[in-house]
N, C-alpha and C positions, 0 to 999 in steps of 0.2 A: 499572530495567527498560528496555531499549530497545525503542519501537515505532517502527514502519515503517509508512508511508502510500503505497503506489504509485497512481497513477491519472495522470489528466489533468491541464494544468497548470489552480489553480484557486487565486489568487493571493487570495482574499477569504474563500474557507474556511479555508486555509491561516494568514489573519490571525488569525481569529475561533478557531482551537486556541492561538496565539500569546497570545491578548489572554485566554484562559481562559474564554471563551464557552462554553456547553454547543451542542454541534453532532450532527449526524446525518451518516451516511453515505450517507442515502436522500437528502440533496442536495447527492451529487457520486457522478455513474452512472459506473462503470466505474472505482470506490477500492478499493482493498482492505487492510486493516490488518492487520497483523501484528505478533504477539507475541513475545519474546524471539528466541530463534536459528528462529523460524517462517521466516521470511523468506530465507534461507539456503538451508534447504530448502528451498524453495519453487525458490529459482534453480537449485539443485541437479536438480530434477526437471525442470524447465521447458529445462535444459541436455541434460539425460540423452532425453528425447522427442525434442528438436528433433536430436540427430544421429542417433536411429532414423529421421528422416524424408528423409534426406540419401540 
């Protein structure tokens, strides 16, 4: 299964997924996870608005 983490850089949460720590997303503001080809998508759309806005 590939998941995708975008946010901010947060070098200590980012350990603590690494080291198999149970964590929350509620501390690290402005994360967003994504699942399998979500992510993709997501660039897909975020691509597709940003040159309506051109």
């Amino acid at each position: 299964m590939k998941l995708t983490i975008e946010g901010p850089n947060n070098h200590d949460f980012l350990q603590s997924i690494i080291n198999g720590e149970y964590v929350s997303l509620k501390d690290w503001p402005g994360a967003k996870l994504f699942v399998g080809s979500a992510y993709d998508k997501y660039l897909e759309m975020k691509k597709a608005t940003s040159k309506g806005d051109d």
